[in-house]
C-alpha positions as semicolon CSV with decimal commas, in nm:
position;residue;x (nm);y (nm);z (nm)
1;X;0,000;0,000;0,000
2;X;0,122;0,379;-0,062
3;X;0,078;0,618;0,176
4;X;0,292;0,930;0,209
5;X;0,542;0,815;0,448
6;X;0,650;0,558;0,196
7;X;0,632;0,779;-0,117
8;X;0,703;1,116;-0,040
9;X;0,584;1,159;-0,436
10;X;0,187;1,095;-0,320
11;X;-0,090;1,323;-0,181
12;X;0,011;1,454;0,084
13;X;-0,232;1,503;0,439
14;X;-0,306;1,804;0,577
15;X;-0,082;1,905;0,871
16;X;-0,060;1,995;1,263
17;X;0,168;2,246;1,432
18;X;0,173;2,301;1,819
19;X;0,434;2,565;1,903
20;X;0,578;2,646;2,186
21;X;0,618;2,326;2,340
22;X;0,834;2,466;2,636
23;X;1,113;2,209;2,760
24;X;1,318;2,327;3,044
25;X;1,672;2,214;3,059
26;X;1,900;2,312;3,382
27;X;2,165;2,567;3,325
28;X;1,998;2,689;2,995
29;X;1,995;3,064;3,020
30;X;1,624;3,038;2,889
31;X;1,416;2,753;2,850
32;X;1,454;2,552;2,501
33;X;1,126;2,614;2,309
34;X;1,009;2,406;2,045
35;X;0,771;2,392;1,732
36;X;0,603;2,044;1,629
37;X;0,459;2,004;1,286
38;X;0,281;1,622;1,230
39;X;0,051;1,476;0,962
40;X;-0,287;1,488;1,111
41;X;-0,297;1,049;1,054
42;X;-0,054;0,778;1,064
43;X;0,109;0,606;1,391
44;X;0,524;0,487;1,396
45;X;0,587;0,815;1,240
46;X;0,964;0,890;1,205
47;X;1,130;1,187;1,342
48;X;1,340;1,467;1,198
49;X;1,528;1,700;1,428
50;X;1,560;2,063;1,212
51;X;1,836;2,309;1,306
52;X;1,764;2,651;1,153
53;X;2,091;2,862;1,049
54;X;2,198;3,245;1,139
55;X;2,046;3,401;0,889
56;X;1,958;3,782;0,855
57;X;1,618;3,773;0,957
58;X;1,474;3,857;1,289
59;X;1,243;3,506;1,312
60;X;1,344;3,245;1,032
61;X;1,626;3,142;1,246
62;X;1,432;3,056;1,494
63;X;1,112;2,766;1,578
64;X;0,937;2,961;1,301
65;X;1,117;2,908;1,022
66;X;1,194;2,661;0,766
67;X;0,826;2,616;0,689
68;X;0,900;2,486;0,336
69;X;1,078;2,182;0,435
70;X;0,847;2,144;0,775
71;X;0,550;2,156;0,579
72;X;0,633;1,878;0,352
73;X;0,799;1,658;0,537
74;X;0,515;1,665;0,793
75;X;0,307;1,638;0,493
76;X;0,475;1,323;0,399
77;X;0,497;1,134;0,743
78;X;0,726;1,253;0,922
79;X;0,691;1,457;1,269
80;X;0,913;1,753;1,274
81;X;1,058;1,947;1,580
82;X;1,213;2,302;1,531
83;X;1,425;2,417;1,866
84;X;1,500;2,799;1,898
85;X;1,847;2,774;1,960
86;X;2,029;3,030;2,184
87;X;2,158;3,127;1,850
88;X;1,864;3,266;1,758
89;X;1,807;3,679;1,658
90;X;1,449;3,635;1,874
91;X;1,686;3,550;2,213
92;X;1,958;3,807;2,154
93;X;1,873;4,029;2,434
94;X;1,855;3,722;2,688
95;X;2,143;3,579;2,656
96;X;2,424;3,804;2,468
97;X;2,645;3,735;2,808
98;X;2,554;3,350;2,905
99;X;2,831;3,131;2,883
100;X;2,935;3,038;2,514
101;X;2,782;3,346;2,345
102;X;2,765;3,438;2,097
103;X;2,841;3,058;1,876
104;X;2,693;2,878;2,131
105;X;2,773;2,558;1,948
106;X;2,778;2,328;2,199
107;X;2,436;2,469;2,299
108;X;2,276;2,374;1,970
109;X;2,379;2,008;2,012
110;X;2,311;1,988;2,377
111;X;1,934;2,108;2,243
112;X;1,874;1,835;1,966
113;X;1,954;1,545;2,314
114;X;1,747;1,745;2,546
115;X;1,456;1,706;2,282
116;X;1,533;1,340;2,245
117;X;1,532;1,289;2,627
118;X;1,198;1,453;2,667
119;X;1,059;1,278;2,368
120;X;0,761;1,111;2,551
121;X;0,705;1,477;2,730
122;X;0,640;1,589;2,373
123;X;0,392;1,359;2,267
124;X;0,198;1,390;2,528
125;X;0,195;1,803;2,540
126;X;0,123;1,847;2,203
127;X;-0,213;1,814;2,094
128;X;-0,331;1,455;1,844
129;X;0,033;1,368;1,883
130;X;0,037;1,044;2,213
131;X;0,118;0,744;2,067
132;X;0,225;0,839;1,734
133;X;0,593;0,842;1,761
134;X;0,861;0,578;1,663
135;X;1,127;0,670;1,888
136;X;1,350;0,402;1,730
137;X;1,321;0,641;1,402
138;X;1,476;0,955;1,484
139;X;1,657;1,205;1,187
140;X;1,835;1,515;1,161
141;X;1,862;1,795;0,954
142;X;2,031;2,113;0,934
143;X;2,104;2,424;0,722
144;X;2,383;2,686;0,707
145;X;2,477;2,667;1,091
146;X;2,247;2,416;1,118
147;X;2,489;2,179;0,892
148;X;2,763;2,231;1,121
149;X;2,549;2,141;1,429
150;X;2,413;1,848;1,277
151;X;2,790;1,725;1,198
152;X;2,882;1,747;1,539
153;X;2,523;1,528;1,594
154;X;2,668;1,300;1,337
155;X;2,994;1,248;1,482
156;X;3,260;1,503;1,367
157;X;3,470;1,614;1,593
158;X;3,563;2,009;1,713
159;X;3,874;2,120;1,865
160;X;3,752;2,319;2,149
161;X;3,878;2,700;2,139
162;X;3,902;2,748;2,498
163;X;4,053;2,409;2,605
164;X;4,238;2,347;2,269
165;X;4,106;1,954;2,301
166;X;3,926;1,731;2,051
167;X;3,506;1,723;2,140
168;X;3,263;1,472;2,027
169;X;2,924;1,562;2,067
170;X;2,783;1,240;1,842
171;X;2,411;1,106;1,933
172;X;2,367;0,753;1,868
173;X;2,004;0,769;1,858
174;X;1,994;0,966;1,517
175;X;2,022;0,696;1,235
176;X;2,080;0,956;0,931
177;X;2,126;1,284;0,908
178;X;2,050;1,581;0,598
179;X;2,336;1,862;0,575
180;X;2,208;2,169;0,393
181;X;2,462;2,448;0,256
182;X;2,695;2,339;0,602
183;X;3,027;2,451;0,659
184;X;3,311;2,310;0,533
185;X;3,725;2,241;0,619
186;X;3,915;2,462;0,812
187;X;4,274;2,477;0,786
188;X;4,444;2,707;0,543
189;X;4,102;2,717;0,316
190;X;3,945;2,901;0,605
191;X;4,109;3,222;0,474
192;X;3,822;3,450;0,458
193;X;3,696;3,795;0,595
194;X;3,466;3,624;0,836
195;X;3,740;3,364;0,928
196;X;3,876;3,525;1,217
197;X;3,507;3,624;1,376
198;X;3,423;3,267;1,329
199;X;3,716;3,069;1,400
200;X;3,468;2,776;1,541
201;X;3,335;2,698;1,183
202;X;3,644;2,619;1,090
203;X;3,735;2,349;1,389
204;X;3,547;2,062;1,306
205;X;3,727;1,721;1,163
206;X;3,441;1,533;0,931
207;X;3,666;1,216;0,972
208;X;3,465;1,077;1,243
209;X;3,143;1,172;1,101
210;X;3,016;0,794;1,064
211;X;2,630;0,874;1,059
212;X;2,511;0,825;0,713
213;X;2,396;1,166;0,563
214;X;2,286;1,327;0,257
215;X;2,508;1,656;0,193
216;X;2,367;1,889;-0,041
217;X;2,519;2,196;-0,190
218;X;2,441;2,468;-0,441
219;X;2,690;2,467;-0,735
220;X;2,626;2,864;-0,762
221;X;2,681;2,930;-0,327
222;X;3,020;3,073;-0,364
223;X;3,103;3,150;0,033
224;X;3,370;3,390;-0,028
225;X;3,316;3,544;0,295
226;X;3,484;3,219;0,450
227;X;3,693;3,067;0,193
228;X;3,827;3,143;-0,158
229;X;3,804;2,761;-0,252
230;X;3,416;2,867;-0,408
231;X;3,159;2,659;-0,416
232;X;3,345;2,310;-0,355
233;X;3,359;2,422;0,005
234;X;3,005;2,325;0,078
235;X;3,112;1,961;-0,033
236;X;3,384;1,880;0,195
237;X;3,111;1,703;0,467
238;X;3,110;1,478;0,179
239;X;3,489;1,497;0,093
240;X;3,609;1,449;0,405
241;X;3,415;1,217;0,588
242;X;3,375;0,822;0,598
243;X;3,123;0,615;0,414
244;X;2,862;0,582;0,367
245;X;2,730;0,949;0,251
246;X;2,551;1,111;-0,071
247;X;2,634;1,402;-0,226
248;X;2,343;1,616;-0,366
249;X;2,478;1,933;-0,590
250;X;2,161;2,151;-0,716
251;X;2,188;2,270;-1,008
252;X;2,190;2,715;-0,997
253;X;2,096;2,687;-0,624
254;X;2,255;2,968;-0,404
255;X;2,335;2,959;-0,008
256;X;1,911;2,974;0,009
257;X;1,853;2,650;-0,188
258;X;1,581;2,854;-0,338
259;X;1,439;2,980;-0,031
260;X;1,418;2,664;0,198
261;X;1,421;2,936;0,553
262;X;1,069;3,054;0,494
263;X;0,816;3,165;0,220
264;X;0,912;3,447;0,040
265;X;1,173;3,538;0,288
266;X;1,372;3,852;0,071
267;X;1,719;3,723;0,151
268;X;1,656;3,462;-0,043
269;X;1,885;3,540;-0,371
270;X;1,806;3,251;-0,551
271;X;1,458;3,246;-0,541
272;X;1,281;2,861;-0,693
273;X;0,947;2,720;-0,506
274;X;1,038;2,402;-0,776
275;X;1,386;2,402;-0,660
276;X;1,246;2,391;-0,292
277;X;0,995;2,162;-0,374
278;X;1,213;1,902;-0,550
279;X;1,502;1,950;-0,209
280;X;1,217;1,886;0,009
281;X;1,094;1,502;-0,175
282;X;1,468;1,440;-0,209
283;X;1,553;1,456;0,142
284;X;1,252;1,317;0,289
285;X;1,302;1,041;0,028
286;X;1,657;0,959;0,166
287;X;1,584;0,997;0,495
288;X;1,302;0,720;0,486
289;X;1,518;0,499;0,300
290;X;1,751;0,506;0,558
291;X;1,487;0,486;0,837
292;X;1,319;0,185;0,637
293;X;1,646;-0,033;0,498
294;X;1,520;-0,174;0,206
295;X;1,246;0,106;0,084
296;X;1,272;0,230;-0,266
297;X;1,200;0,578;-0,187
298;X;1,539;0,746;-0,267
299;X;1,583;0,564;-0,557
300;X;1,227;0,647;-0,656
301;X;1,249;1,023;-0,587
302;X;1,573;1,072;-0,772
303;X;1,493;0,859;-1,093
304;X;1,220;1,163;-1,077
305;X;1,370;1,457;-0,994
306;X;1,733;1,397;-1,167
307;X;1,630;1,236;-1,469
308;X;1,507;1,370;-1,776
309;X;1,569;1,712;-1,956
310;X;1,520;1,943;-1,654
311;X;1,666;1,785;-1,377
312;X;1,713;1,912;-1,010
313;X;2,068;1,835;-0,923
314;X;2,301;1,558;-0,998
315;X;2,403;1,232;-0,672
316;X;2,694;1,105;-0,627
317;X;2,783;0,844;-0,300
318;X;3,061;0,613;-0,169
C-alpha cells in the first residue's frame, strides 16, 4: 500500500503544528522552546530534528522558520521538531552574556539530546500527537549553521577554542542525518573575511562523522566570505568524511537552496518554489530509505527529480 510516508511523491495530508512546546533544561539561560509540525494520521511516524541557520532575519532562524521543508515533510509522514536555539536573533537580548555566546555551538547540540530525552514529554503536550511516535526512528537535519550542528550530531569532531582539546558531541540515537549548505574544512582554506570572527566553523574534523547523511550543496553558493576555494567548500562534509554518505549538488541553487528558511523570505537570492519543492521530496526520500532499509524511496524520488531534460541536481555516494 502507498501512503505518504512511503512515497514522499503521493498526496500529501493536511498538517498539525503546536508551538511552543516549552522544555526546560537546567543551566539553559532560557528555556529551550520548540515547534512540532505532524501529519494529522498515521502512527510509527519517524522523526526529523531541524536546526535553523543564522540568517539575517529577525524570526526564520528561529522555531518559526523553515516552513518549506516542515510543511512537507510533515506532509509526507514525518513529525518535525524546530528548537530555537540560543543562536537565535528572537533570544539576543537574553542571553548576549551566558556562557558560550555568541556561537553557542555546543548549545545547539546539547538542544537536539534534550529534545530526544523529553521525547515522551512531547507527545503527550502536544495536541493529536500520544502514541504516534517511533522513537526508534529519529533524523536530523540542518542548514547553514544548522549543517555544522548536525555534523557534530553525526559524529565530527571540534577542537575546542578554549581548552584546545578534541570534542565529540555524536548522538547515537539519530540513524541519518540531511546537511544543507553546512560549513566546510578549516585549515588554510578558512582564509576569509569572516574567518577570524568565526574561528569555530572552521574546527570541526568530518573524519569521524560515521552517521550516514545526505550533503547537499548549491553549485552557484560561492562562500567567499569564509573561503576562496568557491563553491566546492560546501562539499567537503562529503569529501572528508567516511562512508557511507551522498552528495546532492543543485543545479543554480545559491546559499538559500531557493528559499528553503521561509516563504518568500527577501534574503533569499536565488529564489525557486520548484527548486524547494524538489530538495524537500529528495531529502525526505533519503531519509526514509535510511529509516526503512530496504524502501525504494530514494531511488524512486531521484529517478524523478534527476532524470530527464530538466533535472534538479546531480548524486553522487561512496
Amino acid at each position: 500500500m502507498t501512503t505518504p510516508a512511503t512515497d514522499p511523491q503521493a498526496r500529501p495530508v493536511p498538517v498539525l503544528s503546536f508551538s511552543p512546546v516549552i522544555l526546560s533544561v537546567p543551566g539553559r539561560p532560557v528555556d529551550l522552546q520548540v515547534r512540532v509540525s505532524a501529519p494529522a494520521t498515521g502512527t510509527n511516524l519517524p522523526v526529523i530534528l531541524l536546526s535553523h541557520g543564522h540568517g539575517p532575519s529577525n524570526n526564520l532562524s528561529s522555531l518559526n522558520g523553515y516552513a518549506p521543508l516542515a510543511n512537507l515533510w510533515a506532509a509526507h509522514g514525518f513529525i518535525v521538531i524546530q528548537p530555537t536555539h540560543l543562536t537565535s536573533r528572537t533570544l539576543s537580548h537574553l542571553v548576549a552574556d551566558a556562557p558560550g555566546a555568541p556561537d553557542f555551538w555546543r548549545s545547539r547540540a546539547e538542544d537536539m539530546t534534550h529534545i530526544l530525552d523529553q521525547l515522551d514529554m512531547i507527545e503527550r503536550t502536544a495536541p493529536q500527537l500520544a502514541g504516534r511516535i517511533d522513537p526508534t526512528k529519529i533524523a536530523l537535519a540542518g542548514h547553514s549553521l544548522g549543517g555544522f550542528t548536525a555534523a557534530l550530531l553525526l559524529g565530527a569532531g571540534l577542537t575546542d577554542p578554549d581548552t584546545g582539546k578534541l570534542v565529540h558531541l555524536a548522538e547515537p540515537r539519530i540513524k541519518a542525518g540531511v546537511l544543507l549548505a553546512a560549513p566546510g574544512r578549516g585549515g588554510e582554506a578558512f582564509n576569509g573575511p569572516m574567518a577570524q570572527q568565526w574561528p569555530i566553523i572552521g574546527a570541526v574534523d568530518f573524519s569521524t562523522m560515521t552517521t550516514p547523511a545526505l550533503i547537499v550543496a548549491g553549485d552557484k553558493d560561492d562562500p567567499r566570505h569564509f573561503t576562496d576555494m568557491g563553491p566546492d567548500w560546501h562539499t567537503d562534509p562529503y569529501t572528508l568524511a567516511p562512508a557511507p554518505k551522498t552528495l546532492l549538488t543543485l543545479f543554480d541553487a545559491e546559499h538559500g537552496l531557493g528559499g528553503i528558511a521561509g516563504y518568500d523570505a527577501a534574503e533569499t537570492t536565488d529564489e525557486n518554489p520548484q527548486r524547494v519543492t524538489a530538495l524537500a521530496h529528495l531529502t525526505a526520500s533519503y531519509l526514509h530509505t535510511h529509516l526503512h532499509p530496504g524502501a525504494p524511496t530514494w531511488q524512486t524520488a531521484c529517478e524523478a527529480l534527476l532524470t530527464g531534460p530538466d533535472p534538479a541536481g546531480r548524486t553522487e555516494s561512496k
